[in-house]
C-alpha positions as CSV (number, residue, x, y, z in Angstrom):
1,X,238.7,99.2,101.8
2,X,241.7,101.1,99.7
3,X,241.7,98.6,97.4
4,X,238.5,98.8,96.2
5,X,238.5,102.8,96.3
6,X,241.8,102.7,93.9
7,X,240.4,99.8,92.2
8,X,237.0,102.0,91.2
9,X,239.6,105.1,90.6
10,X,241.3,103.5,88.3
11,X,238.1,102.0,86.7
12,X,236.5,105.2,86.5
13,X,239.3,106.6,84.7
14,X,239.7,103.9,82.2
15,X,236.1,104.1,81.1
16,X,235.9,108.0,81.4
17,X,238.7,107.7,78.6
18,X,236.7,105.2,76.2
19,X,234.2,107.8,76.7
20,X,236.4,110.6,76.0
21,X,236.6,108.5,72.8
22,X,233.2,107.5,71.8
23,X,232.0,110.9,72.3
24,X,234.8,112.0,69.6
25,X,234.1,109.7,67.3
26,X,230.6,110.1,67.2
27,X,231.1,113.8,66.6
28,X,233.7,112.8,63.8
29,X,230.8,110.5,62.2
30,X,233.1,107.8,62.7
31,X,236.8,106.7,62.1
32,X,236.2,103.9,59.5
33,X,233.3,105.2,57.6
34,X,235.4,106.4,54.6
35,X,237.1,102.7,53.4
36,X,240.2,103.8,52.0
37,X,240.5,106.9,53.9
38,X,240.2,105.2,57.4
39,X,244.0,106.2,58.1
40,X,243.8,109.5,56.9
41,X,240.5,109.7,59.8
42,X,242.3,107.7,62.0
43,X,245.5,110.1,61.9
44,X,242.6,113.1,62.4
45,X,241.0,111.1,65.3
46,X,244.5,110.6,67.4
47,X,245.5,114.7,67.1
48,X,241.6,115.7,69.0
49,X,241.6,117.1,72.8
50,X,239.5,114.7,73.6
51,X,241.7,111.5,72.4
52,X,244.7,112.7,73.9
53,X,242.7,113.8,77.3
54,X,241.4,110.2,77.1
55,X,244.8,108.9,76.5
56,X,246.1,110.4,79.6
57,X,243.6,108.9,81.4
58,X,244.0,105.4,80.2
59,X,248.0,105.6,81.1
60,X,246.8,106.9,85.0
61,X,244.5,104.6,84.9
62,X,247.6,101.7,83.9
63,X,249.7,103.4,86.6
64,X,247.0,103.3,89.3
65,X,246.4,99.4,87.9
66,X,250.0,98.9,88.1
67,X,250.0,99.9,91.8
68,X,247.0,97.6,93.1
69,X,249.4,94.8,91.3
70,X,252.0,95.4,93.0
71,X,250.7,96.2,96.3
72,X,247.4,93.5,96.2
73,X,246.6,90.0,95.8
74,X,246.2,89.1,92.1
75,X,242.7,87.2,92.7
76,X,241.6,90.3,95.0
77,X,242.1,93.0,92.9
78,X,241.7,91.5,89.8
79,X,237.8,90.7,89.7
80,X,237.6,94.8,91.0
81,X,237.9,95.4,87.1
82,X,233.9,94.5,87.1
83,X,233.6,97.6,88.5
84,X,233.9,99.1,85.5
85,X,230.6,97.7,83.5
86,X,229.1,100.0,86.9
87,X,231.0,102.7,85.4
88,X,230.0,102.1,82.1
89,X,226.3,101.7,82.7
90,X,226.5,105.2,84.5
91,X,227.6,106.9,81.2
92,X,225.1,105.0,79.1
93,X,222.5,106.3,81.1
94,X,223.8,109.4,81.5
95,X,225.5,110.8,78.5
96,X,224.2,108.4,75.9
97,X,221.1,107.8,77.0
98,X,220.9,104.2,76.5
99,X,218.0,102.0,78.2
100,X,218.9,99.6,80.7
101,X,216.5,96.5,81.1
102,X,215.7,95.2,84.3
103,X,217.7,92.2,83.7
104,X,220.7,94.4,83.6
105,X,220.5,96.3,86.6
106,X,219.9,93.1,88.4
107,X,223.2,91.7,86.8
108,X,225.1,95.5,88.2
109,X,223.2,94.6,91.7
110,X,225.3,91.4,91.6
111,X,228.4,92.5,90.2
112,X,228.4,94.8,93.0
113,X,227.3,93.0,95.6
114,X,230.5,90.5,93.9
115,X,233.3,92.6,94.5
116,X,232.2,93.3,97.8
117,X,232.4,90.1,99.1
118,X,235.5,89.6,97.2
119,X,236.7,92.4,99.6
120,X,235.7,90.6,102.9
């Protein structure tokens, strides 16, 4: 079972950084949006709390990864990264407030019910 809780750790940290991101962006009104001044917005982007609190997550999120490597079987831990569209669906819902259809919560139900049995 510690696999799949450092697995979802690391997961959850990953995606709370893309979130960390997208929420920034957003507020900036986008990175891109100006053509030729995309560096000049992109340089503006990378000096926020929240990219650099994101960033920090994403490398503990490597590290963690890094660990279950080291310490798992490739083709057990590896499929655990599905965990994240769980993750990710959470914060649509939550913080975005995105729809989900049926059809995708019965594709989370099996993605779940995947890595379990991956874990037997």
């Amino acid at each position: 079972m510690m696999p799949i809780i450092l697995a979802f750790l690391s997961a959850f940290l990953g995606v709370t950084s893309q979130v960390l991101w997208k929420i920034e962006i957003l507020k900036m009104g986008g990175i891109l949006k100006s053509g030729d001044k995309w560096l000049k917005n992109l340089l503006q982007f990378v000096i926020t709390p929240f990219f650099i609190l994101g960033a920090l997550l994403y490398a503990a999120s490597g590290v963690l990864w890094l660990y279950l490597l080291e310490k798992y079987e490739f083709s057990q831990v590896f499929p655990m990264l599905a965990l994240s569209y769980i993750i990710a669906a959470v914060y649509g819902i939550t913080i975005f407030h995105e729809a989900i259809s049926i059809y995708r919560w019965i594709g989370l139900g099996l993605i779940i019910g995947g890595v379990f049995l991956i874990n037997k």
